[in-house]
C-alpha positions as a printed NumPy array, in Angstrom:
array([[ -74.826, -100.714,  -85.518],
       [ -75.92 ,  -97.398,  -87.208],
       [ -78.975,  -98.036,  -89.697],
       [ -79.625,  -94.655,  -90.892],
       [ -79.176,  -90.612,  -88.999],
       [ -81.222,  -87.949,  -90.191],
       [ -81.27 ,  -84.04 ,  -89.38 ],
       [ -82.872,  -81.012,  -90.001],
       [ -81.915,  -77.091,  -89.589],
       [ -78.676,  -78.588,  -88.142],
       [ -75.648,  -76.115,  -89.221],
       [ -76.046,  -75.438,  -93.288],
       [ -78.698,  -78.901,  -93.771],
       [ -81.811,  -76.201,  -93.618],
       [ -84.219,  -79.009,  -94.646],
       [ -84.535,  -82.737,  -93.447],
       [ -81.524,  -84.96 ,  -94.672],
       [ -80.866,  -88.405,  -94.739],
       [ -77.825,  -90.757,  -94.415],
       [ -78.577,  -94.82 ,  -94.915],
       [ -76.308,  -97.776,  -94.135],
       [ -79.259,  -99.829,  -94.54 ],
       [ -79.664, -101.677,  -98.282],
       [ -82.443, -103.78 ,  -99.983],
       [ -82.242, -106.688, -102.07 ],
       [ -80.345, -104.844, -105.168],
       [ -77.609, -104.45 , -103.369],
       [ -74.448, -106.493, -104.289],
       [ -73.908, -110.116, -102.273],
       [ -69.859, -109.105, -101.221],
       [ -68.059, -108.272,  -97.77 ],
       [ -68.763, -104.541,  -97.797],
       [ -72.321, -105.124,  -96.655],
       [ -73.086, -107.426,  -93.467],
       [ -76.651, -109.211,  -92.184],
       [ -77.429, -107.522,  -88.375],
       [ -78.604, -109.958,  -85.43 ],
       [ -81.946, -107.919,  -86.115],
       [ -82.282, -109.494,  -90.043],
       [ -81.33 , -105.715,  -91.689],
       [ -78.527, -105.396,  -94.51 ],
       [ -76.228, -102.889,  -93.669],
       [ -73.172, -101.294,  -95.54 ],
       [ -70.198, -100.997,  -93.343],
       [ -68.75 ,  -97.989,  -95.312],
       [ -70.559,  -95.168,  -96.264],
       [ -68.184,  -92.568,  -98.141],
       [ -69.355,  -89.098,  -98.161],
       [ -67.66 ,  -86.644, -100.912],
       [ -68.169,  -83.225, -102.201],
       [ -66.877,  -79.536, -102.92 ],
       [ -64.949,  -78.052, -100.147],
       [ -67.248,  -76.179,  -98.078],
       [ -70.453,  -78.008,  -99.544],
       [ -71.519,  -79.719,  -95.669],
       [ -69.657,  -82.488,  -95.971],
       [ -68.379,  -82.108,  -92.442],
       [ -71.596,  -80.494,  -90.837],
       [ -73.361,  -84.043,  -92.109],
       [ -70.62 ,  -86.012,  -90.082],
       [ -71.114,  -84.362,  -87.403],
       [ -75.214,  -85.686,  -86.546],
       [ -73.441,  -88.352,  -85.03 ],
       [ -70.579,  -86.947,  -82.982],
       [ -73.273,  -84.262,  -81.609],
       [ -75.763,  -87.41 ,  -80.751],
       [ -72.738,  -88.735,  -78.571],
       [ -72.22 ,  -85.647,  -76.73 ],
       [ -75.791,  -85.37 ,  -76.294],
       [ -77.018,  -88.686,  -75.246],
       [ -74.292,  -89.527,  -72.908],
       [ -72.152,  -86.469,  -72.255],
       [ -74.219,  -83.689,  -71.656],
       [ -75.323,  -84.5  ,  -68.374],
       [ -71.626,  -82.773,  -67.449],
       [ -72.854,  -79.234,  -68.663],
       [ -74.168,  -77.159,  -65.745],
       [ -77.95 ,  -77.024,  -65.81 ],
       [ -77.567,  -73.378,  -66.944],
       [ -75.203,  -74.38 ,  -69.599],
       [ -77.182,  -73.855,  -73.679],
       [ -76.974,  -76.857,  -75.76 ],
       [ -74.036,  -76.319,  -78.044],
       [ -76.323,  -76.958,  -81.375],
       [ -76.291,  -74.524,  -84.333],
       [ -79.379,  -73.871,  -86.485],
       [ -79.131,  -72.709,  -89.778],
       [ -77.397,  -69.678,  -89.808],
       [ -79.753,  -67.515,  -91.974],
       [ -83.261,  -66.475,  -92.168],
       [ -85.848,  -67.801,  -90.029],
       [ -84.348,  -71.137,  -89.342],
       [ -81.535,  -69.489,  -86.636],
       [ -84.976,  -69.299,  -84.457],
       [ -86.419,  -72.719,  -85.137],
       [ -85.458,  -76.127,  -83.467],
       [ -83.177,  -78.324,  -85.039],
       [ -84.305,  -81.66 ,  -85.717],
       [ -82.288,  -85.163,  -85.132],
       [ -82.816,  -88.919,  -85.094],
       [ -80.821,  -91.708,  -85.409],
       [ -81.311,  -95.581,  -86.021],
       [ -79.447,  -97.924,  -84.651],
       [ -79.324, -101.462,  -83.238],
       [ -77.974, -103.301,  -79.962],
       [ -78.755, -106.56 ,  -78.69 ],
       [ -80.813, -107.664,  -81.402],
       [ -82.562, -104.518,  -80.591],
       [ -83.361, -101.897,  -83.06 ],
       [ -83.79 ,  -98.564,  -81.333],
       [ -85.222,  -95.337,  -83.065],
       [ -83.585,  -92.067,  -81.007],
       [ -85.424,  -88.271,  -81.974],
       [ -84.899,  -84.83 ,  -80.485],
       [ -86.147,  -81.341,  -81.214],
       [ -84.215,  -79.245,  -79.581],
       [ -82.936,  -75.456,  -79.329],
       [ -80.06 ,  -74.125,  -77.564],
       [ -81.955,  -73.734,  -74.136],
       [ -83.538,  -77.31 ,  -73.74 ],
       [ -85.051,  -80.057,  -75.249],
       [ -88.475,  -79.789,  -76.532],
       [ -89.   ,  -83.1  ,  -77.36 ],
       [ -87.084,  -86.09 ,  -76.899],
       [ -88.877,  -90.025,  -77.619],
       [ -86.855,  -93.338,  -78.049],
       [ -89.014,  -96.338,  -79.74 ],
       [ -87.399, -100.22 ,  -79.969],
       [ -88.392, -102.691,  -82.101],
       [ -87.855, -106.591,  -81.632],
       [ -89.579, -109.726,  -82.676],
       [ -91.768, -111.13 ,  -80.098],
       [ -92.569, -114.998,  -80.563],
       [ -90.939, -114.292,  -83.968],
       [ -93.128, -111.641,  -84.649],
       [ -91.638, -108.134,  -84.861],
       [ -93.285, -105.315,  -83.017],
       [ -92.515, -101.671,  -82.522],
       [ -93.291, -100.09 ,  -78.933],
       [ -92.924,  -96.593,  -77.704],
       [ -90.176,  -96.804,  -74.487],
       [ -90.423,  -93.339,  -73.512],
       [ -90.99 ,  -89.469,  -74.493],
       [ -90.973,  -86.299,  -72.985],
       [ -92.184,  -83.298,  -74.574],
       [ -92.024,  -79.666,  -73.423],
       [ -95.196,  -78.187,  -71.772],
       [ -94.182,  -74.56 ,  -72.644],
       [ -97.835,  -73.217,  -70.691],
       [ -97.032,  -75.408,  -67.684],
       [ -93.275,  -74.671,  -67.891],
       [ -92.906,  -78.319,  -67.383],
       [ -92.285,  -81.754,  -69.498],
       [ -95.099,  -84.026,  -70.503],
       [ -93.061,  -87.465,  -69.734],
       [ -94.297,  -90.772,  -70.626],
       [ -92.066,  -93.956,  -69.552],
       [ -93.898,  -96.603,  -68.441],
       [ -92.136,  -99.296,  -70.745],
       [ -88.76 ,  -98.047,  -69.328],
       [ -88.735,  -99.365,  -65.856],
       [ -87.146,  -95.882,  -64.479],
       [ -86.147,  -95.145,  -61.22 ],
       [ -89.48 ,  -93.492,  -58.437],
       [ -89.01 ,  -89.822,  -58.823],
       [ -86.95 ,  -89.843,  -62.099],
       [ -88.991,  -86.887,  -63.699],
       [ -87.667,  -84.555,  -60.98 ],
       [ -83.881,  -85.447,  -61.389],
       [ -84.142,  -84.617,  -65.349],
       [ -82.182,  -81.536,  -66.56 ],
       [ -83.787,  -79.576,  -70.168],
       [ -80.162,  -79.548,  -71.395],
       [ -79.902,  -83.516,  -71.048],
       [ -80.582,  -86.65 ,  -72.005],
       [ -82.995,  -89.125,  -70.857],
       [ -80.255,  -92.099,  -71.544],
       [ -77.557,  -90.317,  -70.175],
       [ -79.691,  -89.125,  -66.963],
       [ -80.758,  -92.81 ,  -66.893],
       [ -77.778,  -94.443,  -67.028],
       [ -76.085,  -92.433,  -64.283],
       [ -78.771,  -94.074,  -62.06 ],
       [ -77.851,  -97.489,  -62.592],
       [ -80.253,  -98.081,  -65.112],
       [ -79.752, -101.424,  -67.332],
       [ -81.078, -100.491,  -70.731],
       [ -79.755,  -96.856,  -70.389],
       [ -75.922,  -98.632,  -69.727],
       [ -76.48 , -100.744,  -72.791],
       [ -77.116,  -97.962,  -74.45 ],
       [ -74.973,  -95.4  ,  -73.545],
       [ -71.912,  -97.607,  -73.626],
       [ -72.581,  -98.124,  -76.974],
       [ -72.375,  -94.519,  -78.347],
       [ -69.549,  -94.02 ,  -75.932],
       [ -68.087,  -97.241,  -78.027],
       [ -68.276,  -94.408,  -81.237],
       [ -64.302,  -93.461,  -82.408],
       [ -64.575,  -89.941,  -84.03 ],
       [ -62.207,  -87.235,  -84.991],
       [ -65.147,  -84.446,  -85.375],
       [ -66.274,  -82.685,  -82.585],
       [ -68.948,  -80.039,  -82.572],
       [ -66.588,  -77.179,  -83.653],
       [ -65.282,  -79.59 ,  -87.268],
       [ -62.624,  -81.398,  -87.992],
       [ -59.919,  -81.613,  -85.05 ],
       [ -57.37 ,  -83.096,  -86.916],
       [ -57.26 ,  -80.219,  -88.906],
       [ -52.922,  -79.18 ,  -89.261],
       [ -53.765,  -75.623,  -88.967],
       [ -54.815,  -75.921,  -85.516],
       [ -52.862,  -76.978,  -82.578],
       [ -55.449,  -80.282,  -82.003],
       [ -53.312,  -82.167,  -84.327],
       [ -50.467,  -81.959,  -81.832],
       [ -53.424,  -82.964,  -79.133],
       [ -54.341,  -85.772,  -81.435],
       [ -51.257,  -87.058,  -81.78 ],
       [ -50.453,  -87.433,  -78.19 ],
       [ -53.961,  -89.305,  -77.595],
       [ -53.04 ,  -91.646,  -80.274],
       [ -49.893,  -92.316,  -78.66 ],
       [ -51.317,  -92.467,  -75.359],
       [ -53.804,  -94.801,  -76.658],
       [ -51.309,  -97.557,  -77.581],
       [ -49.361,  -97.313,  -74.495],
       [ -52.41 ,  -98.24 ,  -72.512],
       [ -53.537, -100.91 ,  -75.35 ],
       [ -50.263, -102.954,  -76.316],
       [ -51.833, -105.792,  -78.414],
       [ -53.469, -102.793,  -80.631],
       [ -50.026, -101.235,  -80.558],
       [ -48.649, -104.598,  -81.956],
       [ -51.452, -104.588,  -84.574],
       [ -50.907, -100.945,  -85.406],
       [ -47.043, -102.052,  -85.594],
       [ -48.302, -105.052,  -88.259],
       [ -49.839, -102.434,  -90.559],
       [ -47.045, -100.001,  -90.678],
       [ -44.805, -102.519,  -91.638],
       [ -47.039, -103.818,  -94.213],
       [ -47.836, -100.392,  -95.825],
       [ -44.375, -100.094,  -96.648],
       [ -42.936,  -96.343,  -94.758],
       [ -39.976,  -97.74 ,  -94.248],
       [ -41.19 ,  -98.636,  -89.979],
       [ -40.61 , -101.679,  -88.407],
       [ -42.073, -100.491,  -85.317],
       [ -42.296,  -97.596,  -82.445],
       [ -41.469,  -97.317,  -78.671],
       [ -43.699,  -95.721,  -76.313],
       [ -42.069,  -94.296,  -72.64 ],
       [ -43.943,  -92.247,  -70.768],
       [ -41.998,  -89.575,  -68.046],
       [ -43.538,  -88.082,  -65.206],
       [ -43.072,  -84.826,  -64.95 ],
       [ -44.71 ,  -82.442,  -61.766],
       [ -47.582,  -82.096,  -63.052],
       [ -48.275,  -83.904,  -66.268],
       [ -47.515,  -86.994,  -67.775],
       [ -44.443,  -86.601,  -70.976],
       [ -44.921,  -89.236,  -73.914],
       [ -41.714,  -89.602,  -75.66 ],
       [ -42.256,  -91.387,  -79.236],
       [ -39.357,  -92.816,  -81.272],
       [ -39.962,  -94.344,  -84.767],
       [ -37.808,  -97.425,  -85.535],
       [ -36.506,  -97.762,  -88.486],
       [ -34.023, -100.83 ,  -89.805],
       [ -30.682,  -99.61 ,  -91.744],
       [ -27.972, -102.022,  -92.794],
       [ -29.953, -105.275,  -90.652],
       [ -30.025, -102.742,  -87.629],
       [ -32.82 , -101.327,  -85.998],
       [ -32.481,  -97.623,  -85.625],
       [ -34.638,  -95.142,  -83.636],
       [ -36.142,  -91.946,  -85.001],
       [ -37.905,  -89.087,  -82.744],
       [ -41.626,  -89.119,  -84.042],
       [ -41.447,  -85.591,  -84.736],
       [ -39.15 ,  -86.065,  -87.737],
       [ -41.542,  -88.541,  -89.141],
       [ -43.906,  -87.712,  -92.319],
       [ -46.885,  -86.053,  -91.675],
       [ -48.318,  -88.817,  -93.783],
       [ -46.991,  -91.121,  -91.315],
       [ -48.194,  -89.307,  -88.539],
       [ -51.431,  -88.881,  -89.46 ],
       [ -51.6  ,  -92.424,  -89.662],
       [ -50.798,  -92.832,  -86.074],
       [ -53.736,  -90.898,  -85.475],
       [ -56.21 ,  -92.483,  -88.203],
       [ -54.971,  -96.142,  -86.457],
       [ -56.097,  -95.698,  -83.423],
       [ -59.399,  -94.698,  -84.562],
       [ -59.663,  -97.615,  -86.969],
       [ -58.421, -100.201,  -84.68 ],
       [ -60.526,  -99.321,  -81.644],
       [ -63.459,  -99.599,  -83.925],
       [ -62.645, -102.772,  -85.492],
       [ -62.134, -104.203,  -82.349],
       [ -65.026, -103.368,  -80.553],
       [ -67.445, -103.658,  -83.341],
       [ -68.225,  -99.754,  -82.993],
       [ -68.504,  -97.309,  -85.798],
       [ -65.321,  -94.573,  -86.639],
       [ -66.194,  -91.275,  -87.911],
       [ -63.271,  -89.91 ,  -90.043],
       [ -63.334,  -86.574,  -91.766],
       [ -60.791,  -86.185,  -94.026],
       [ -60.265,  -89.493,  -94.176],
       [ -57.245,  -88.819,  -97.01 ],
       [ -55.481,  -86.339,  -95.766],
       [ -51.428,  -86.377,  -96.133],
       [ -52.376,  -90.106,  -97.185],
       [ -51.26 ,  -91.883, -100.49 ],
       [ -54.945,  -93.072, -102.616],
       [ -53.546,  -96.522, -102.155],
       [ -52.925,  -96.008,  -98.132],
       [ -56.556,  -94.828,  -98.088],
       [ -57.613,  -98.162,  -99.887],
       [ -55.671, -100.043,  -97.668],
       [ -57.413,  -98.249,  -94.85 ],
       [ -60.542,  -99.008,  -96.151],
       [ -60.103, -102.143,  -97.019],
       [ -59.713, -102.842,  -92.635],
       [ -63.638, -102.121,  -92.715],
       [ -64.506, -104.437,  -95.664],
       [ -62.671, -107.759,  -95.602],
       [ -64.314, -110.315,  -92.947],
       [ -60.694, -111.382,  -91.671],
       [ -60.081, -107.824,  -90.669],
       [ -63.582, -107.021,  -89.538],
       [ -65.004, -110.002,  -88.356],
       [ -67.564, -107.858,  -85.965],
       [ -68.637, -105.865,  -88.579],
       [ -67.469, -102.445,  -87.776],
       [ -69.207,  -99.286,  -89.331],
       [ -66.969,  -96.624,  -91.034],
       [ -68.345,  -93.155,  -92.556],
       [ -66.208,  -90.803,  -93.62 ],
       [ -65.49 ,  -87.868,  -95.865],
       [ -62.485,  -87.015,  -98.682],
       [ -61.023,  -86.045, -101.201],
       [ -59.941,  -89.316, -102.68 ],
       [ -62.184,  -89.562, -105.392],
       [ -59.877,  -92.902, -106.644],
       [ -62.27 ,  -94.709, -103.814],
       [ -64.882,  -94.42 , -105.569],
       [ -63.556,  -97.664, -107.737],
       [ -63.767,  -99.739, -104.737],
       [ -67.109,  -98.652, -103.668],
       [ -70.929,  -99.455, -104.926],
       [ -73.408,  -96.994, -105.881],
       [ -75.36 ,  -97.61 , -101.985],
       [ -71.949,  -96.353, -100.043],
       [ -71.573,  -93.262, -101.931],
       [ -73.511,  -90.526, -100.115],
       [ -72.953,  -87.223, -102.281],
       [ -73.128,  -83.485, -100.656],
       [ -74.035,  -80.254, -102.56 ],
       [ -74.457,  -76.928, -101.26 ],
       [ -76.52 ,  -74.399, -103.375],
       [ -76.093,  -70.575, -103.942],
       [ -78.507,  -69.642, -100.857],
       [ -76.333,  -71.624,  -98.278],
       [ -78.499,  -74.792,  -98.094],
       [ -76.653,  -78.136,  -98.327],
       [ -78.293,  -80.983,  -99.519],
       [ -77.334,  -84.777,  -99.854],
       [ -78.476,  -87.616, -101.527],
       [ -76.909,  -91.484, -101.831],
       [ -75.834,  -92.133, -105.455],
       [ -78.086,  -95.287, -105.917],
       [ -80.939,  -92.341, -105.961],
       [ -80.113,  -91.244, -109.218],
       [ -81.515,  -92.135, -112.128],
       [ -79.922,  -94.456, -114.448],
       [ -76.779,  -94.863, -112.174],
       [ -75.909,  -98.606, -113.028],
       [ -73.673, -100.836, -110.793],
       [ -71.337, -101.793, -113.315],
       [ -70.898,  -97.758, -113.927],
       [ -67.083,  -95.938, -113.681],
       [ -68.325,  -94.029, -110.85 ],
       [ -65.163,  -92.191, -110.493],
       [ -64.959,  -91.262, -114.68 ],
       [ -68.54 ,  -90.312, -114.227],
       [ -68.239,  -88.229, -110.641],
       [ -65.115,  -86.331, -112.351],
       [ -67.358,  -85.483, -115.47 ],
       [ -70.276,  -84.093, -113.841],
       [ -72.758,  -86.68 , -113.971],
       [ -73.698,  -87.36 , -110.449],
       [ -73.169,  -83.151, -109.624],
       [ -71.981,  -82.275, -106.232],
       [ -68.353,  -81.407, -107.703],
       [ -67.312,  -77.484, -107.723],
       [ -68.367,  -74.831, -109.921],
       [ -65.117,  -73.45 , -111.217]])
């Protein structure tokens, strides 16, 4: 589980920024929050919303980017740069960008930090705390940090039980977890396979479900792919279409092999007069396939326990399709490992379903800089408030200038 991600000169977040799942006491006692093996409160939705162009989607992407980076970048060349982007102006272009992440597995909660630039990592440390003889303790597992006068990295793991000679086989442009777990290494496999768990339609270049770009097509055809390789999530996904009313009683998945590639052909089916009939996806909605794509996401994550990552979480979507949608993450019967969603829209109607410690608010000001804040850290913000009337009016800012 994800407890909380912060960042710092990381794309237009020029100072250090903060996203929480993690709640206190004040928080409401209903299904959209969940108690971790650990003893912390988490929210299982966190809604980010905003002006276009504001940072909603740069603040989605700390996560995506920790993915890549913890167990994916090992497949760079050592050569490669680290695909991060600074700040784009002033100074900050030359500084590091800062990232950590909390998160929890196996009753383990682990605290994840890097400083890095786009030639190597300067500093990379992983802490994990526990409860020993029911007494919770916090221990440092390893950290390297870059010796720039030595040309060399300071590396302390003593608590990490790493392989003789480990030091040598590190890269600069990867991880220590990713490295690790490469080599067979317990804790680094428990670890990595649960960021590679993480269902996300951002990558380090935005959104990549965006319809102006040819990855929708690409998105598509994973989806599809997806469910013919996953058949009782098909038959779930099939469930949910039915219920949300588009007029689909299911869909058919063959695959052709052509010479060199593999041809998904899609048909929709659709009943008319008692009978089923069959529809070419391609003349579906793009409502409807968007969905597609949003399911397989959404079910993945639900059933694994994992958290999705959704930007435009409402897009070509009906309010009351995204409420549905969200609903998946909230209700216990639906969720019963307690899957994480954050995600970014539009939709502002959400806001009705949602409490003041799920709504995470974005705001970028006139020199560039994006800040964010969670609504529950504004003053006077009461949990019985309209906090969609209120959003609309102005109250809570982050809504355009216009």
């Amino acid at each position: 589980m994800i407890h909380s991600i912060s960042c710092k000169n990381f794309y237009s977040f020029s100072e250090e920024t903060f996203l929480d799942f993690q709640v206190d006491g004040n928080a409401p006692e209903n299904n959209g929050y969940f108690l971790t093996n650990s003893g912390v409160r988490l929210s299982k939705v966190e809604t980010v919303i905003g002006s276009n162009a504001s940072g909603k989607t740069n603040l989605l992407k700390v996560l995506p980017f920790l993915k890549w980076l913890i167990i994916d970048s090992f497949n760079i060349k050592p050569e490669d740069p680290i695909i991060i982007q600074q700040f784009a102006f002033g100074n900050k272009k030359s500084e590091p960008t800062e990232l950590s992440v909390v998160f929890e597995v196996d009753k383990k909660v682990y605290t994840y930090t890097f400083i890095i630039t786009k030639e190597r990592i300067l500093k990379e440390e992983l802490k994990v705390s526990g409860f020993v003889k029911e007494k919770k303790s916090t221990k440092k597992v390893f950290s390297r940090s870059w010796n720039k006068k030595d040309s060399r990295y300071d590396f302390i793991g003593d608590n990490f039980d790493l392989p003789k000679n480990f030091e040598n086989l590190l890269r600069s442009n990867t991880s220590v977890i990713g490295t690790a777990a490469r080599l067979n290494h317990i804790e680094s496999q428990a670890i990595a396979k649960y960021w590679g768990e993480i269902e996300t339609n951002v990558i380090e270049a935005g959104w990549v479900g965006d319809h102006l770009l040819p990855n929708s097509i690409v998105q598509l055809h994973e989806a599809f792919n997806f469910f013919s390789e996953n058949n009782h999530l098909k038959n779930e996904a099939e469930k949910l279409l039915s219920r949300f009313d588009l007029g689909l009683s299911g869909f058919e998945i063959k695959k052709e092999k052509k010479e060199n590639s593999v041809e998904l052909n899609v048909r929709a089916h659709h009943l008319f007069n008692g009978q089923t009939q069959y529809l070419p996806i391609q003349y579906e909605s793009s409502g409807t396939k968007q969905l597609f794509v949003l399911l397989k996401s959404i079910l993945a994550a639900l059933e694994k326990g994992s958290i999705a990552i959704i930007d435009e979480f409402d897009v070509n979507l009906h309010p009351e399709m995204v409420m549905a949608l969200l609903d998946l993450f909230i209700q216990p019967e639906t969720n019963p490992k307690n899957a994480q969603l954050l995600l970014s829209t539009h939709s502002h109607v959400l806001l009705s379903k949602l409490d003041k410690y799920q709504i995470v608010l974005v705001e970028k000001n006139n020199n560039g800089v994006s800040e964010s804040w969670r609504l529950d850290e504004v003053l006077n913000v009461r949990s019985d408030d309209n906090y969609y009337s209120k959003y609309i009016a102005g109250a809570y800012g982050a809504v355009p200038r216009i």
